[in-house]
C-alpha positions in Angstrom: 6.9 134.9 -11.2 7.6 136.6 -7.7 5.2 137.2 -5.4 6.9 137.2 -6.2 3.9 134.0 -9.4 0.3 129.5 -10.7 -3.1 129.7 -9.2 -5.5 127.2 -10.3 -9.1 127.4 -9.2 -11.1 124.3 -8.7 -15.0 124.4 -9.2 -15.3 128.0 -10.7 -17.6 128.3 -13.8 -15.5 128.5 -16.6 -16.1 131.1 -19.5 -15.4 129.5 -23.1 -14.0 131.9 -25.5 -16.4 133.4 -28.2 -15.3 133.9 -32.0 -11.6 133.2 -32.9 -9.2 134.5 -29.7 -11.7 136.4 -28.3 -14.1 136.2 -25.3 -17.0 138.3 -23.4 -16.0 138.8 -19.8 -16.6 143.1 -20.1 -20.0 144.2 -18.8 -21.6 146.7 -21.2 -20.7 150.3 -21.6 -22.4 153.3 -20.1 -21.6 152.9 -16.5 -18.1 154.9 -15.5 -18.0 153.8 -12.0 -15.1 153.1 -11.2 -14.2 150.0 -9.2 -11.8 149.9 -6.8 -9.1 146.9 -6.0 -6.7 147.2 -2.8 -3.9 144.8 -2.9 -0.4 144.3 -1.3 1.1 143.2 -4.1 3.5 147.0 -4.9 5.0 147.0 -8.6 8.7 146.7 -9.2 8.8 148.6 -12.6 6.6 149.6 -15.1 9.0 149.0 -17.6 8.7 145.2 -18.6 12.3 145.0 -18.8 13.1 145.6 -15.3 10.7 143.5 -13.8 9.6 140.0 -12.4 6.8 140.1 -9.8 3.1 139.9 -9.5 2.2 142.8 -8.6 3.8 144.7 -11.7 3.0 141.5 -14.4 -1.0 142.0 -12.8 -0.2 145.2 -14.1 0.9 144.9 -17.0 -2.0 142.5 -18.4 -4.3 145.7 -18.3 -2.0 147.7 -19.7 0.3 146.3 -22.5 -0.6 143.4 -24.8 1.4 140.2 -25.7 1.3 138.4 -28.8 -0.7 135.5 -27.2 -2.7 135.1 -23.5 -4.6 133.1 -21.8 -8.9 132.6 -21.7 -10.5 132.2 -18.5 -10.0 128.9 -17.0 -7.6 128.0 -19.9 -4.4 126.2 -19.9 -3.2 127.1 -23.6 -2.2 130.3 -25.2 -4.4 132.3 -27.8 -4.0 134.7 -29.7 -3.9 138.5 -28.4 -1.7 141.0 -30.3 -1.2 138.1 -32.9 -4.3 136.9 -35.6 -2.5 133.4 -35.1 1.0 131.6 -34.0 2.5 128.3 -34.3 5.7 126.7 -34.4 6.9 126.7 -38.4 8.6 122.9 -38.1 8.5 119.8 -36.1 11.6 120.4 -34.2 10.2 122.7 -32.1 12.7 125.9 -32.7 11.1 128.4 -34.6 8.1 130.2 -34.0 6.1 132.8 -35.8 3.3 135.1 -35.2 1.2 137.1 -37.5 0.2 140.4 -36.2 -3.6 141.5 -36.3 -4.0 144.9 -37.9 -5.0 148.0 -36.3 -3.3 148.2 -32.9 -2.5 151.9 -32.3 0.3 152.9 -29.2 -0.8 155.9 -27.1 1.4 158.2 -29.7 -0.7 157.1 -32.5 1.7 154.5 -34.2 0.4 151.8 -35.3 2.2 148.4 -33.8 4.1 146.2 -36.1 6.4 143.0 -35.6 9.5 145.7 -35.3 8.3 146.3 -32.2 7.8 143.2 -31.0 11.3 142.1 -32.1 12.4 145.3 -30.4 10.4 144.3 -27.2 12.1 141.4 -26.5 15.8 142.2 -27.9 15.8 144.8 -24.9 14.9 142.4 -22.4 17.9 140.2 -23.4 20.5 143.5 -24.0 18.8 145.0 -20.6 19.1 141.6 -18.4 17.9 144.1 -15.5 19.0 142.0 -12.0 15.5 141.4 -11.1 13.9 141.8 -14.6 12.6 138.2 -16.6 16.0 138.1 -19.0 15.8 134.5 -17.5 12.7 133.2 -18.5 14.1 133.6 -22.2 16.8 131.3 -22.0 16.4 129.3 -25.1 15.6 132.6 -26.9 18.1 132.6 -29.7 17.1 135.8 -32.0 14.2 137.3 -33.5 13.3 138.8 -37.2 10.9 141.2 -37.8 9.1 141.6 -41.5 6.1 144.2 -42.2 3.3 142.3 -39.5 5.3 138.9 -39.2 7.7 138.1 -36.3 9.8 134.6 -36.5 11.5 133.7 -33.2 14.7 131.3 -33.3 15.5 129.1 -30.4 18.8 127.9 -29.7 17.1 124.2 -28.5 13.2 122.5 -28.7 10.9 124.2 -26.2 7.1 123.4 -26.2 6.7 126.0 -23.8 8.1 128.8 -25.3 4.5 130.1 -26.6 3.6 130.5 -22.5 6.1 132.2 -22.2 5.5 134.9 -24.3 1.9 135.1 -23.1 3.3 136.6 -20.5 4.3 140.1 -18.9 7.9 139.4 -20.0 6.1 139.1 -23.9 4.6 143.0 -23.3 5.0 144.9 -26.2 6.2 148.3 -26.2 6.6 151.2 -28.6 9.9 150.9 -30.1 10.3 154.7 -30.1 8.6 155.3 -26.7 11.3 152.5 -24.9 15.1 153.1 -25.1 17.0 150.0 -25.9 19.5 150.0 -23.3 18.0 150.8 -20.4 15.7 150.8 -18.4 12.3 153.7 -18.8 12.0 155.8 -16.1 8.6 158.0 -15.0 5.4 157.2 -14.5 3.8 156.8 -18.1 3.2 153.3 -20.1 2.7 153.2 -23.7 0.9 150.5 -24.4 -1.9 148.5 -26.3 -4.0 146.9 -23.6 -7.5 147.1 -22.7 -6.6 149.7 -20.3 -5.0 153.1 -20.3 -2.8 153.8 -16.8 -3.8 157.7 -16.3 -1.9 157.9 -13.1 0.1 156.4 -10.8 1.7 157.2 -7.4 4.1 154.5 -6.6 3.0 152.2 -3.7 -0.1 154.2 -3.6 -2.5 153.9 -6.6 -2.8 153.4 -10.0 -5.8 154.5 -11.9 -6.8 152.7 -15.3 -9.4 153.7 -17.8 -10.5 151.6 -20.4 -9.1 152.2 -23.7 -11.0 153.1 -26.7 -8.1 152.1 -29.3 -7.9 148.1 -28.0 -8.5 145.6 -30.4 -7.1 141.9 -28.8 -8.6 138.8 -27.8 -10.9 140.4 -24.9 -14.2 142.2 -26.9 -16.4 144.4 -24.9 -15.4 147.7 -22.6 -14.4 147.4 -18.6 -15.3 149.5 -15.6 -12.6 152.1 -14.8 -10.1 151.1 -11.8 -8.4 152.1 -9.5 -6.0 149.8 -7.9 -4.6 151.0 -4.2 -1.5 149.4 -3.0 -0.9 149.2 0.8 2.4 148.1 2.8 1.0 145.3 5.1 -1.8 143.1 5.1 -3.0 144.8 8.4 -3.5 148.0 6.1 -5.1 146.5 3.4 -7.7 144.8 5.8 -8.2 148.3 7.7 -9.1 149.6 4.1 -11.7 146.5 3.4 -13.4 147.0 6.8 -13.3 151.0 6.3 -15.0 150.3 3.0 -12.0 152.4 0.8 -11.8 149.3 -1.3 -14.5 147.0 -2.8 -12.3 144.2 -3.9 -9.3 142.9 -1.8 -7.1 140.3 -3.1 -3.4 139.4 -2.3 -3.5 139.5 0.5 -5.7 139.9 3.6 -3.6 138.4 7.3 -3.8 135.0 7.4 -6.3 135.3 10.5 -8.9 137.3 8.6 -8.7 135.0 5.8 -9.5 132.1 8.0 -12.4 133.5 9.4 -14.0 134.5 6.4 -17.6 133.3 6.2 -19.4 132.9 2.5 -22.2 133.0 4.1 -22.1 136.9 5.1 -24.8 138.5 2.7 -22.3 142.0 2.9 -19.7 140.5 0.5 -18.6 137.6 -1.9 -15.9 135.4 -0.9 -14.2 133.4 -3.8 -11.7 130.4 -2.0 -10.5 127.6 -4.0 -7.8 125.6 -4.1 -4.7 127.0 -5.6 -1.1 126.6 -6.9 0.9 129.6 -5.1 3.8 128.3 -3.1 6.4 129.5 -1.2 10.1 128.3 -0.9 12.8 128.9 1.3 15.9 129.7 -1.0 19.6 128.9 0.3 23.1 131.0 -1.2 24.9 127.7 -2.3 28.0 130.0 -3.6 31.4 128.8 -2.0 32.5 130.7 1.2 28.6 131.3 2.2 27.7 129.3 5.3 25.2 127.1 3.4 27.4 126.1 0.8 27.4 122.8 1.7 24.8 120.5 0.7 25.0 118.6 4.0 24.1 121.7 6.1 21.2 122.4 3.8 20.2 119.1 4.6 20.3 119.6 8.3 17.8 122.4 7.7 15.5 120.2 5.7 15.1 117.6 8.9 14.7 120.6 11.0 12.0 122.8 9.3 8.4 121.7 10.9 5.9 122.5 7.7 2.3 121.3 9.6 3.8 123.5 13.0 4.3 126.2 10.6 0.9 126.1 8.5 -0.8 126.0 11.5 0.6 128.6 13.9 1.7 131.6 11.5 -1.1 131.0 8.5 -3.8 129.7 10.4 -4.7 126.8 8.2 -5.0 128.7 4.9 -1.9 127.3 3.5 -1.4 123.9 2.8 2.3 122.4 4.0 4.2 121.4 0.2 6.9 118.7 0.1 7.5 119.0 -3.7 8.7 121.6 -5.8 6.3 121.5 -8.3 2.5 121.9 -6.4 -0.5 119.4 -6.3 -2.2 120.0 -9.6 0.5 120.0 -11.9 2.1 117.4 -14.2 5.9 116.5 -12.1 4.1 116.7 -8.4 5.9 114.3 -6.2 6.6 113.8 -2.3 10.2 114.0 -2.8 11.1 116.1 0.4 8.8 114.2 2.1 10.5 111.0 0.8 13.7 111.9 2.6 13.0 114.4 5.4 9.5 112.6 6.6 9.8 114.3 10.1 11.7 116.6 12.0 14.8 115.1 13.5 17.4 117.1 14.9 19.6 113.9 15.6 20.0 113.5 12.0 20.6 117.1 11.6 23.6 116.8 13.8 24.6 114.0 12.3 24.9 115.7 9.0 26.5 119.2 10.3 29.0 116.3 11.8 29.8 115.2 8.8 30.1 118.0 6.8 32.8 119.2 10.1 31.5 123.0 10.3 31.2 124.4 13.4 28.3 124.8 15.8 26.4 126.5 15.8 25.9 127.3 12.2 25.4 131.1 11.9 23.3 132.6 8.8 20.8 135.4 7.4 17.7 134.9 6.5 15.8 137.6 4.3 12.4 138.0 4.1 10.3 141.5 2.5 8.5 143.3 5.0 4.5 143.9 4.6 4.9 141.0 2.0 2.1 138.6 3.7 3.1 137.0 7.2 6.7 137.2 6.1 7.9 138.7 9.7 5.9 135.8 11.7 7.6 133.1 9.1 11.0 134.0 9.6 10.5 134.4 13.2 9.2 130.3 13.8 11.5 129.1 10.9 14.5 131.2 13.8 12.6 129.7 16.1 12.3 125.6 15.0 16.1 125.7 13.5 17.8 127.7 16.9 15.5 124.8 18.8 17.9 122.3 17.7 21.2 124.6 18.9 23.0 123.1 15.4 21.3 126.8 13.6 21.9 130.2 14.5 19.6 132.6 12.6 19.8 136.3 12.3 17.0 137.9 11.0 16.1 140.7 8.2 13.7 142.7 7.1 13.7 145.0 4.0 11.3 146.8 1.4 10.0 144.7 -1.4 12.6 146.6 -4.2 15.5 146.5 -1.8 14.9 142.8 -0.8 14.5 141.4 -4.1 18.1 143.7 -5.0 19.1 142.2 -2.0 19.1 138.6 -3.2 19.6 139.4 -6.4 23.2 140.7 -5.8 23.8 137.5 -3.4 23.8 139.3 -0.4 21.8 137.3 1.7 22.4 133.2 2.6 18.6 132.4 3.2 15.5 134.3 2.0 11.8 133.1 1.6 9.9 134.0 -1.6 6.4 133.0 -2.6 6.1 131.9 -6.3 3.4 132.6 -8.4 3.5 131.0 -11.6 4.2 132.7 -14.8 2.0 130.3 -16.7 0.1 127.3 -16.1 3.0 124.4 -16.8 5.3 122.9 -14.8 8.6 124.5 -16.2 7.7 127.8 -14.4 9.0 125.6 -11.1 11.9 124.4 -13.0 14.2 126.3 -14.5 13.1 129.6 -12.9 13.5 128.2 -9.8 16.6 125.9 -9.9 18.1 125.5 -13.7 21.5 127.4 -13.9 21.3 131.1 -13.8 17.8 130.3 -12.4 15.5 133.9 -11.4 16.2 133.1 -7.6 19.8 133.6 -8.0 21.2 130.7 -5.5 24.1 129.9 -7.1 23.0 126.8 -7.6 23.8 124.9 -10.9 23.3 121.1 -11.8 23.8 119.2 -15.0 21.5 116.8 -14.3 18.8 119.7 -13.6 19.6 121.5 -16.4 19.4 118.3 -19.1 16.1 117.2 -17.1 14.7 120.6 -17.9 16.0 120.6 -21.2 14.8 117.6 -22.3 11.2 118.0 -20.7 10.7 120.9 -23.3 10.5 118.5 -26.0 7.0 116.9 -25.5 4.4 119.0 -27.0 2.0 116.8 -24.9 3.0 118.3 -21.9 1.9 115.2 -19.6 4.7 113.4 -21.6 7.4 115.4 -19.4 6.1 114.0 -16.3 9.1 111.8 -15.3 11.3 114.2 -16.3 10.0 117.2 -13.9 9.8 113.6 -11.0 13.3 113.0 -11.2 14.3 116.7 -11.2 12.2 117.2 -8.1 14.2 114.2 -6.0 17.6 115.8 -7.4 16.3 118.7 -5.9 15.4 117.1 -2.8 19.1 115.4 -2.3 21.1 118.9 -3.3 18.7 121.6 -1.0 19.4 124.7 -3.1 15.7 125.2 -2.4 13.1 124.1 0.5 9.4 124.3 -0.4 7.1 125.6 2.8 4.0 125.4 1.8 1.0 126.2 -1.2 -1.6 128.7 -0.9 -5.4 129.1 -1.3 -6.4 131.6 -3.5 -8.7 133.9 -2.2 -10.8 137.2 -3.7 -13.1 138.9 -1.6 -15.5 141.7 -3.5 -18.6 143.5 -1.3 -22.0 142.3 -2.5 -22.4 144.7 -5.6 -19.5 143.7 -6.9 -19.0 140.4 -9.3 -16.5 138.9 -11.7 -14.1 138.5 -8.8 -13.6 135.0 -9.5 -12.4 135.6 -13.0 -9.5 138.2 -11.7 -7.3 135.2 -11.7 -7.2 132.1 -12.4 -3.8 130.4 -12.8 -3.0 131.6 -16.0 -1.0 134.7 -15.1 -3.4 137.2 -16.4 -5.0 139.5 -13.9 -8.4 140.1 -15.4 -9.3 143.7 -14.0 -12.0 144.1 -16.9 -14.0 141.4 -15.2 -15.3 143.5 -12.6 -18.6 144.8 -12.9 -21.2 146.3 -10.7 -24.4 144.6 -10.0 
């Protein structure tokens, strides 16, 4: 997922699920408060068909329900719209859900698998450019009977059950959604634990919990009100004006660093985490980086630890691999063949590939998005150093930069990635497979069979060496240059808790785990 989307937390408690698909993490009803979150993270769409980022999937979990989701702490799907779901035979290609009864849209209908059928059929006929037609690849067509909902895939894929957990799996009303395009307004008809009441876009959205849920969370959460600011700088001038009580994706990297646990005014929830961020090249024919050699060049120029340390202030960590520490597939591959910087090989390679010098080229990057400005200036900065590289530099608005790349307009842009669920195919084919959500241009056989055949192990661990060897294909081609993986952090003031339930590397933003103490 964008952040554009895995963040696993080390050393938090971990809540095990009560009943059958169903845990406590709401605090009791009575108290209305309402809590609010401030967050950078601006929403794409709040149709589910026309988008792909964290900030509307975070969303979306509060709002609409999938068929499955993820329990705290959990690495598995369970059940949520559906009473159960497996795969039917051992091949791997068909998979049906049974619906649980009772779950009422906004309108009064009662859901049923038509819906669901219809739900994901329009994110196939849609394809919106930066929508998550993508992450359905192997999705060959779905029937719908009374409550049950059979899903045919055109090859094996063990991870096709993530993937409708979810925001691309969100249900909607069939006759709330039109099937060809995209919703428009500022409503959601939905199932989920909340109910969006309003919404001002890049301003606020205020959810109240929903009386009509029924799904695999049990109890009743606060009312919210998420507040979405432009930079980081304006979300931290909100946390120290005391506008919001919880601030989450993200504070400047400077603030984050100097964070102390120990300050009795507010909770501060770090951990290690799986968020990365990748520099993405336009390998297309005619674009200046269409040559593997000169995307080479840029590999032995980039200086990761330089940049970790000067724009982030040490609260990223520098990432040679594609796949981040923590997950099955984590290798040292760019490491492996770009150890240092060396701007003698660099040459060497712009020499061989016979383009001229210096090589010009754009370089994207969404404005208020995190330290995106400061990045693309050192990354200017450490490739013009070399004088093989010059790099012009662009800003644009969240929407307009991910159209921007979307449409190929662009020959470099940096995008964090925040992981649509917690497996390592969310950094394969999303990333790099053919047709792949980053749109590069890039397309490999060998990728594409690698990923292919990795979806075959139910035993996830069992892909390992496939998600290795896709990872040092990667590393020799360049379509993609990982920069570095994030901490996670969640900072609440002191009568505040559940923050570090909001997320956990499963996708789901848990907004119903905030309570007042």
């Amino acid at each position: 997922m964008r952040s554009v989307r895995i963040r696993i937390l080390a050393g938090l408690l971990v809540l095990a699920a009560v009943g059958v698909g169903a845990w406590q993490l709401l605090p009791s009803k009575g108290d209305a408060k309402t809590i609010t979150v401030g967050t950078t993270d601006g929403v794409t769409s709040l149709d589910p068909a026309g988008a792909y980022d964290a900030g509307s999937w975070a969303l979306f979990s509060n709002v609409f329900q999938s068929l499955l989701t993820f329990a705290p702490g959990g690495t598995a799907p369970v059940p949520d719209a559906a009473k159960s779901c497996a795969f039917v035979r051992g091949d791997l290609t068909t998979y049906r859900c049974e619906l649980r009864d009772g779950r009422t849209f906004p309108s009064g209908r009662t859901m049923n698998a038509e819906d669901v059928k219809y739900s994901f059929d329009r994110i196939l006929r849609i394809k919106a450019p930066v929508g998550p037609a993508s992450l359905f690849g192997t999705l060959g067509s779905v029937d719908a009977y009374g409550m049950t909902v059979t899903f045919h895939l055109t090859s094996p894929d063990a991870t096709f059950p993530f993937k409708v957990a979810t925001g691309a799996g969100s249900i909607v009303d069939h006759t709330a959604y039109p099937a060809g395009k995209l919703r428009t307004g500022d409503r959601v008809d939905g199932t989920g634990p909340y109910t969006l009441t309003s919404y001002a876009k890049d301003r606020d959205a205020v959810l109240t919990p929903s009386r009509h849920y029924q799904g695999a969370v049990s109890g009743t959460g606060r009312p919210v009100e998420l507040r979405y600011y432009a930079t980081p700088e304006a979300l931290n001038t909100a946390w120290k004006d005391k506008q919001v009580e919880v601030a989450t994706d993200q504070l400047p990297p400077g603030v984050l660093a100097g964070l102390n646990p120990s300050d009795p005014t507010q909770r501060v929830y770090e951990a290690d985490g799986s968020e990365t961020r990748n520099l993405y090249f336009n390998t297309r024919a005619g674009k200046p980086l269409h040559e593997p050699k000169v995307r080479r060049a840029i590999a032995w120029l980039i200086d990761r630890e330089r940049l970790a340390a000067t724009v982030y202030d040490g609260t990223v960590d520098p990432l040679y691999s594609l796949i981040p520490a923590g997950l099955t597939g984590h290798t040292a591959s760019f490491f492996d063949d770009y150890p240092k910087p060396d701007p003698e090989k660099a040459r060497q390679l712009l020499t061989q590939a016979g383009v001229s010098l210096p090589v010009h080229f754009t370089y994207g990057y969404a404005e208020g998005r995190g330290a995106g400005e400061q990045e693309g200036a050192e990354i200017k900065k450490e490739l013009e150093a070399s004088g093989l590289f010059k790099v012009t530099l662009r800003g644009y608005e969240w929407t307009a930069f991910q159209k921007q790349w979307a449409s190929g307009k662009l020959d470099a842009y940096a995008v964090g990635w925040i992981a649509d669920f917690p497996d390592p195919d969310t950094f394969g084919a999303a990333l790099v497979g053919t047709g792949s959500a980053m749109n590069t241009g890039y397309s490999s056989k060998t990728v594409d069979r690698l990923i292919k055949d990795s979806r075959r192990f139910a035993e996830r661990t069992e892909a390992d060496q496939d998600f290795r060897s896709v990872q040092q294909t990667v590393a020799e081609d360049v379509p993609v240059l990982p920069l570095w993986q994030a901490k996670e952090y969640v900072v609440t003031t002191e009568d505040v808790g559940g923050g570090q339930y909001l997320s956990d590397g499963t996708g789901v933003f848990r907004l119903w785990s905030l309570t007042t103490l």
